[in-house]
Each structure stands twice: as structure tokens, then as C-alpha cells.
N, CA, C and O atoms as a CHARMM CRD file, in Angstrom:
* protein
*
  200
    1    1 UNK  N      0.85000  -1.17700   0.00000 PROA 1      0.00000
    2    1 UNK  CA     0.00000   0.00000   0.00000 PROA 1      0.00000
    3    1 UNK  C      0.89200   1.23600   0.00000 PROA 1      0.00000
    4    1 UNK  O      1.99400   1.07100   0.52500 PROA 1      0.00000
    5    2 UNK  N      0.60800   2.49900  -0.51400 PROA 2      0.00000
    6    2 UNK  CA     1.15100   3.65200  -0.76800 PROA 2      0.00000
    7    2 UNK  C      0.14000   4.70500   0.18100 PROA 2      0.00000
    8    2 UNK  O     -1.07600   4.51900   0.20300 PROA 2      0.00000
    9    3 UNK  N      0.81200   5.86200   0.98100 PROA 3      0.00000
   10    3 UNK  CA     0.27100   6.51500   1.63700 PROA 3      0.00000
   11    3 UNK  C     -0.12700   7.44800   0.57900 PROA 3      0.00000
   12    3 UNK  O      0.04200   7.02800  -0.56600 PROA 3      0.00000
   13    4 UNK  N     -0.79300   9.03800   0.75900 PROA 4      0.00000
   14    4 UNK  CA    -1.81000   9.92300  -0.03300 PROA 4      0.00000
   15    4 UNK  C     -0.28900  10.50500  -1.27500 PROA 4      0.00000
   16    4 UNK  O     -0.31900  10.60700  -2.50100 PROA 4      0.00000
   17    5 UNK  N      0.63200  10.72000  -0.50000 PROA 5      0.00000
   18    5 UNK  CA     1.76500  11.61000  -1.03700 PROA 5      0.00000
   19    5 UNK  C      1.94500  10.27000  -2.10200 PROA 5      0.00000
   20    5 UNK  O      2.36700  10.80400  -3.12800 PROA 5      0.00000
   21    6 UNK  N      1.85900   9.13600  -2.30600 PROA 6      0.00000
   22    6 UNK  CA     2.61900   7.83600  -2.99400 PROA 6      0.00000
   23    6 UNK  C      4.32600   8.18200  -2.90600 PROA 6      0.00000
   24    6 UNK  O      5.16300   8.20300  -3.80800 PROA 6      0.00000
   25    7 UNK  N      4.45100   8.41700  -1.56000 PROA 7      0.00000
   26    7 UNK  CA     6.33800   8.52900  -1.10400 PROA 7      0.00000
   27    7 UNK  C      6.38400   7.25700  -0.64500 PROA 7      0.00000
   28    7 UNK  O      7.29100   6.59500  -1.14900 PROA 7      0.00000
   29    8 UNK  N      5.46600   6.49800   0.42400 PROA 8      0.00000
   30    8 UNK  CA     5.81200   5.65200   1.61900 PROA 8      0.00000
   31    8 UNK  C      4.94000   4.23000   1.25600 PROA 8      0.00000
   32    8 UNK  O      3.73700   4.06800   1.05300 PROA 8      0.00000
   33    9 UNK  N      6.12900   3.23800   1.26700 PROA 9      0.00000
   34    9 UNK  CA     5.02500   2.16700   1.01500 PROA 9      0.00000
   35    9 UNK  C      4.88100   1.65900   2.18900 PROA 9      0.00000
   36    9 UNK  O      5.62300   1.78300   3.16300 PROA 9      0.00000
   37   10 UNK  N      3.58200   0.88600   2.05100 PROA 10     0.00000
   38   10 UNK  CA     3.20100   0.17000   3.40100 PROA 10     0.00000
   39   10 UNK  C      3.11300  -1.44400   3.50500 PROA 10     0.00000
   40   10 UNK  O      2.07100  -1.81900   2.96800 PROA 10     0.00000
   41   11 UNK  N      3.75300  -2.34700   3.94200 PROA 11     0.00000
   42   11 UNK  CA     3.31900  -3.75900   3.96500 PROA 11     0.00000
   43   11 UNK  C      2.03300  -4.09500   4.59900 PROA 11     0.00000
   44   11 UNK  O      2.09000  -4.00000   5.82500 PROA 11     0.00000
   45   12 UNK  N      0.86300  -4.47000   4.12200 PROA 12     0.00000
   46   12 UNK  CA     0.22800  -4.86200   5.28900 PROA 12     0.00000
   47   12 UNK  C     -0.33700  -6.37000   4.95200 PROA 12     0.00000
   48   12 UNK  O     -0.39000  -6.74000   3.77900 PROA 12     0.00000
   49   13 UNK  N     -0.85600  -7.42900   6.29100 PROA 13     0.00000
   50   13 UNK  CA    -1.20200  -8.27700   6.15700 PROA 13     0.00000
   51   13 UNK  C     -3.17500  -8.44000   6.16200 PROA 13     0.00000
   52   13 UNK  O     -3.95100  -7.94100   6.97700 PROA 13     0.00000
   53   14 UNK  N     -3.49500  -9.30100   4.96000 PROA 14     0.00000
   54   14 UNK  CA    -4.91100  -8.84000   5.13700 PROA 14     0.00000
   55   14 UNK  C     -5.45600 -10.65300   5.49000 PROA 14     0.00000
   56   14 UNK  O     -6.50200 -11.13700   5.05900 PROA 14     0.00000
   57   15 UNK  N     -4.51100 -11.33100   6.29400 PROA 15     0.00000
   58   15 UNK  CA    -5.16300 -12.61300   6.45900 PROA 15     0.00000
   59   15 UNK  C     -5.16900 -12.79400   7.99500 PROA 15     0.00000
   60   15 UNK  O     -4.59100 -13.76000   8.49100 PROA 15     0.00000
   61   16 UNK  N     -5.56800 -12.22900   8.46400 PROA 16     0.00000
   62   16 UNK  CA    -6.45500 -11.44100   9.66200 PROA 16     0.00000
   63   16 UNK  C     -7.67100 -10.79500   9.81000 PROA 16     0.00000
   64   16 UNK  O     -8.22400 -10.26500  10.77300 PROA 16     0.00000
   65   17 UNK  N     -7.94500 -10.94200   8.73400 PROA 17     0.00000
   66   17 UNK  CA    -9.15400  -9.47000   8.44100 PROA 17     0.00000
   67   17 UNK  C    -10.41600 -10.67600   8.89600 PROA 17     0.00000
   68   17 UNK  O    -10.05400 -11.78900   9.27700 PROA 17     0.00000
   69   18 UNK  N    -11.30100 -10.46200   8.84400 PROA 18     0.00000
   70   18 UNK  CA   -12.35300 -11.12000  10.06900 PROA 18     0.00000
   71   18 UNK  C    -14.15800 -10.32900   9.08100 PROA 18     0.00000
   72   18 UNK  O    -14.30200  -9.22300   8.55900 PROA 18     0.00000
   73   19 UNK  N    -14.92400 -11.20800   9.17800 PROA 19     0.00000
   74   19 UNK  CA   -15.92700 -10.51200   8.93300 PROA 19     0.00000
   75   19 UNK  C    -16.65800 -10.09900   9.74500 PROA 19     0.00000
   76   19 UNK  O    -17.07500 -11.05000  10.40700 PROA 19     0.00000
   77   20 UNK  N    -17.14000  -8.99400  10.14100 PROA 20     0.00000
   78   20 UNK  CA   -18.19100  -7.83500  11.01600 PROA 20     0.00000
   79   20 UNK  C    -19.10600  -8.64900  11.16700 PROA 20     0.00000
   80   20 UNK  O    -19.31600  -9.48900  10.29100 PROA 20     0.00000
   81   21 UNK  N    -19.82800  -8.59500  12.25600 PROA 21     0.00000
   82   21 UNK  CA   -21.55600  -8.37800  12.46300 PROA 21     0.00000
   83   21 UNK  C    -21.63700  -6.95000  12.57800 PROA 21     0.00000
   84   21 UNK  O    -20.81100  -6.07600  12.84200 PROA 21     0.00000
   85   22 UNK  N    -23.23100  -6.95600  12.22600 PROA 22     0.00000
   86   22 UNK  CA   -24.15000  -5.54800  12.23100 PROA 22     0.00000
   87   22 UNK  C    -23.65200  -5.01900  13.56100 PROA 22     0.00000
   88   22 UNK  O    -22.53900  -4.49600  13.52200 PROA 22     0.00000
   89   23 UNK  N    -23.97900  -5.04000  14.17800 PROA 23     0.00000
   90   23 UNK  CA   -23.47000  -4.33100  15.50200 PROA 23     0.00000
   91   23 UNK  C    -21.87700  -4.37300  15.79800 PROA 23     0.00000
   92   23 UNK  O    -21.38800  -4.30500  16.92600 PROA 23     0.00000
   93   24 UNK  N    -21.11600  -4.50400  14.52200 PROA 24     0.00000
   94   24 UNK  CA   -19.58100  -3.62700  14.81000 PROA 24     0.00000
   95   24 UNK  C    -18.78400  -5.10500  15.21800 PROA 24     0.00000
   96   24 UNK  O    -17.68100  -5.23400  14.68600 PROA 24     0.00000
   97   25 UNK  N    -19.16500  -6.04800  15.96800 PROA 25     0.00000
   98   25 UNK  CA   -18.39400  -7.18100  16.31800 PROA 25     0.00000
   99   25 UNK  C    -17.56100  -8.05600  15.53200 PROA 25     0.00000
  100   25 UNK  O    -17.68600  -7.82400  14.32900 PROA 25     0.00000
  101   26 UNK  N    -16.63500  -9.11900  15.84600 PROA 26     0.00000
  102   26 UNK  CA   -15.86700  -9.90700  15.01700 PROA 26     0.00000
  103   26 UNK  C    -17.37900 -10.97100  15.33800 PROA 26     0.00000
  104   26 UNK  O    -18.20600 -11.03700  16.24700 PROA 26     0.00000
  105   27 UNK  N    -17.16300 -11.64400  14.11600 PROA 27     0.00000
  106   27 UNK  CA   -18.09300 -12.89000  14.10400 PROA 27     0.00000
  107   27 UNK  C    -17.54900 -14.08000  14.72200 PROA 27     0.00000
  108   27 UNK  O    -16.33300 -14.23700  14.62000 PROA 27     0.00000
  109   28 UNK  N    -18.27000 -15.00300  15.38600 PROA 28     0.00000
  110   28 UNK  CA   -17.56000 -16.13600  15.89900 PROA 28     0.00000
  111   28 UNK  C    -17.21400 -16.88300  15.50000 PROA 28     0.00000
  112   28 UNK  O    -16.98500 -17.85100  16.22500 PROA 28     0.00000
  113   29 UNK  N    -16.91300 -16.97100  13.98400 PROA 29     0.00000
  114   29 UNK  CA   -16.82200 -18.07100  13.39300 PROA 29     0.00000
  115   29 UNK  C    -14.92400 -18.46700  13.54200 PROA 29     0.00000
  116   29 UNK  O    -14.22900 -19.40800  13.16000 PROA 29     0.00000
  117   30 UNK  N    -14.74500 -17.60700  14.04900 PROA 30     0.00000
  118   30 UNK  CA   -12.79000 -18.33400  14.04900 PROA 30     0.00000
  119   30 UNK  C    -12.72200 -18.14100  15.68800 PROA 30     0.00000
  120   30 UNK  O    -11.60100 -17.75600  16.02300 PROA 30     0.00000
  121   31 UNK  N    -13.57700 -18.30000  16.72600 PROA 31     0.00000
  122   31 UNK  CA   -13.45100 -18.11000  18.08200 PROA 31     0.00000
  123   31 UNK  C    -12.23200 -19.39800  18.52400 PROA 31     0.00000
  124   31 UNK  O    -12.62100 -20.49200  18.11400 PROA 31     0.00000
  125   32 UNK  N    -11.13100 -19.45500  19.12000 PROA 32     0.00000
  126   32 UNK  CA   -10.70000 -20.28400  19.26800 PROA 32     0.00000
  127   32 UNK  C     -9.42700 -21.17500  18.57600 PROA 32     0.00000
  128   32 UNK  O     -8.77000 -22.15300  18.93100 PROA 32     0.00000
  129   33 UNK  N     -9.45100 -20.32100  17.43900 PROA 33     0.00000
  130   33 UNK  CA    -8.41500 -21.12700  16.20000 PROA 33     0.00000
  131   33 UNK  C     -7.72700 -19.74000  15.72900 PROA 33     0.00000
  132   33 UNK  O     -8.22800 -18.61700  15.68900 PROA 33     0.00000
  133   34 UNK  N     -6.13500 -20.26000  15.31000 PROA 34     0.00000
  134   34 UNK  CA    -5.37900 -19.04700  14.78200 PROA 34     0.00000
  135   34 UNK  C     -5.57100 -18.80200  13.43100 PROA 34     0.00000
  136   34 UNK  O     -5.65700 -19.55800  12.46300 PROA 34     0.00000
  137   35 UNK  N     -5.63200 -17.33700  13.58200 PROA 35     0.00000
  138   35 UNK  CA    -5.78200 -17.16900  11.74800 PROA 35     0.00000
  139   35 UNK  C     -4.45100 -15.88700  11.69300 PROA 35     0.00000
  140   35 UNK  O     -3.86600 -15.15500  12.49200 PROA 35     0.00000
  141   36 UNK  N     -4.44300 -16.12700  10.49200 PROA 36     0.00000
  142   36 UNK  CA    -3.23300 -15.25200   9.81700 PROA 36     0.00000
  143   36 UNK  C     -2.76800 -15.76700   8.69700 PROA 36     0.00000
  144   36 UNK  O     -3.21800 -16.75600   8.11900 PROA 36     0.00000
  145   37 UNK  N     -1.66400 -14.95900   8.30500 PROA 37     0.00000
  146   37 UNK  CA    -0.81600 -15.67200   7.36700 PROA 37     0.00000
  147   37 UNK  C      0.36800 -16.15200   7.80300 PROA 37     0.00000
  148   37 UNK  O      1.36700 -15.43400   7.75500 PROA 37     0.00000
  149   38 UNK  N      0.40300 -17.00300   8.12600 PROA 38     0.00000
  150   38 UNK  CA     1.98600 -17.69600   9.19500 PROA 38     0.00000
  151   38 UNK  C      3.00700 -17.10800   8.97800 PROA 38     0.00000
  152   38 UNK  O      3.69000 -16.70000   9.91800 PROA 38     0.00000
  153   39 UNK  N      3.32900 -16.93600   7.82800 PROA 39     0.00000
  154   39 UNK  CA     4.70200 -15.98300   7.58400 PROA 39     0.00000
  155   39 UNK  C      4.87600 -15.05800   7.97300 PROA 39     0.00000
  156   39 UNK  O      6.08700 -14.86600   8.08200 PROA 39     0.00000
  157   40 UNK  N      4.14900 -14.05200   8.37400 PROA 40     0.00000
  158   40 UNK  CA     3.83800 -12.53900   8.69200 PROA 40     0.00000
  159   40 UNK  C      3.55100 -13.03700  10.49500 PROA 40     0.00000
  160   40 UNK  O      4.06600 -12.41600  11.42500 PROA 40     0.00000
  161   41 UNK  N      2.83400 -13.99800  10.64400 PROA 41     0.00000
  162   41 UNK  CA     3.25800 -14.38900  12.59300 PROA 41     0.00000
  163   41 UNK  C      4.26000 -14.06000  13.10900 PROA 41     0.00000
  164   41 UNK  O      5.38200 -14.22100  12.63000 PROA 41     0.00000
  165   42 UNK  N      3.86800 -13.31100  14.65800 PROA 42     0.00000
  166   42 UNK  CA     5.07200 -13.55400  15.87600 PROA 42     0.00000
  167   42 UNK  C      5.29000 -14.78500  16.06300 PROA 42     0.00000
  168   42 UNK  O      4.20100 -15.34700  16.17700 PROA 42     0.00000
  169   43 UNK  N      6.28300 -15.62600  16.16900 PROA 43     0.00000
  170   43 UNK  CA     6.70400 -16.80000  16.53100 PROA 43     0.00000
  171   43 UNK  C      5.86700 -17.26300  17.73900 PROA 43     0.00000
  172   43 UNK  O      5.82200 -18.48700  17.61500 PROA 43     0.00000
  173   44 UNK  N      5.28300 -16.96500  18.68200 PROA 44     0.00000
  174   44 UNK  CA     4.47000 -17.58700  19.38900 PROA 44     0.00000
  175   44 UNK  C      3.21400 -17.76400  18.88200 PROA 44     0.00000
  176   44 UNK  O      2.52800 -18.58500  19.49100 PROA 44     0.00000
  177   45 UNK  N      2.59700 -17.09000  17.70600 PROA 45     0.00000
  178   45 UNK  CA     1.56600 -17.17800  17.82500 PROA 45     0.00000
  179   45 UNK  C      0.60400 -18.35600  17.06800 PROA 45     0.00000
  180   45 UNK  O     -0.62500 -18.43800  17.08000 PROA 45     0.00000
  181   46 UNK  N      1.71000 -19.34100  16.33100 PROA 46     0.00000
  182   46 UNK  CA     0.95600 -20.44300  15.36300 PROA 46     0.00000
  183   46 UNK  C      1.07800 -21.43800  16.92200 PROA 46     0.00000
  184   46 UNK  O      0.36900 -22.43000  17.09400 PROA 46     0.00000
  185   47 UNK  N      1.71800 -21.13100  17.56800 PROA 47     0.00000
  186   47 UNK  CA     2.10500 -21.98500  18.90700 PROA 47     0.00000
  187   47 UNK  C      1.09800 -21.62700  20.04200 PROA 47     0.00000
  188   47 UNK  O      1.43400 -21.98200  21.17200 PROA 47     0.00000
  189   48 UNK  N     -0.33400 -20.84000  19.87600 PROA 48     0.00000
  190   48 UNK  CA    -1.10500 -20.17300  20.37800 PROA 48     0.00000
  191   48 UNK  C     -0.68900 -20.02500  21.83300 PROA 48     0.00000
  192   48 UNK  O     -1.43000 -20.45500  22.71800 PROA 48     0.00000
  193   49 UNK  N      0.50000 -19.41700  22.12400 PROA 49     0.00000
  194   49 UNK  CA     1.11700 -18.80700  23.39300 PROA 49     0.00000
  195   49 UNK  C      0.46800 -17.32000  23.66200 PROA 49     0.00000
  196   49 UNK  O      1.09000 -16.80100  24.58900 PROA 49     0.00000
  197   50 UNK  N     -0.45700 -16.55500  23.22200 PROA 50     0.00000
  198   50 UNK  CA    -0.84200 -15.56300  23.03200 PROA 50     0.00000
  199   50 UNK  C     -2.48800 -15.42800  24.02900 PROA 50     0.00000
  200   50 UNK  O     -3.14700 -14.38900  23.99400 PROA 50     0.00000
């Protein structure tokens, strides 16, 4: 991603991203299980030390 100026790029990870309920909440459907993209993980966290 590029900020407004397109000077600064940005890495970001979008395998985290979660779908909403109406009222603003994460949905429960990943309650309990790690999501991400492992590569982009803190080392504890495929190890759900978190």
C-alpha cells in the first residue's frame, strides 16, 4: 500500500481481516483457532502462546 503523497510504502497483512456483524463485532466463526498468514506471525503465535 502507498500513503496519499505515494512517497511511503506500506506492507500490510490482510489474512487477519475477520468478517463484522451488524453491531460492529468480530463474528464467531474463528473463536478459538489461529488465523493469519503464518509468515507474517510472531513466533508464538501459530504456537497459540498468546
Amino acid at each position: 500500500m502507498v500513503d496519499a503523497t505515494g512517497s511511503i510504502i506500506r506492507i500490510s497483512d490482510f489474512g487477519a481481516s475477520a468478517r463484522l456483524e451488524s453491531q460492529g463485532s468480530v463474528s464467531g466463526q474463528f473463536q478459538g483457532q489461529v488465523i493469519g498468514t503464518f509468515a507474517f506471525m510472531a513466533p508464538e503465535r501459530p504456537e497459540s502462546e498468546v
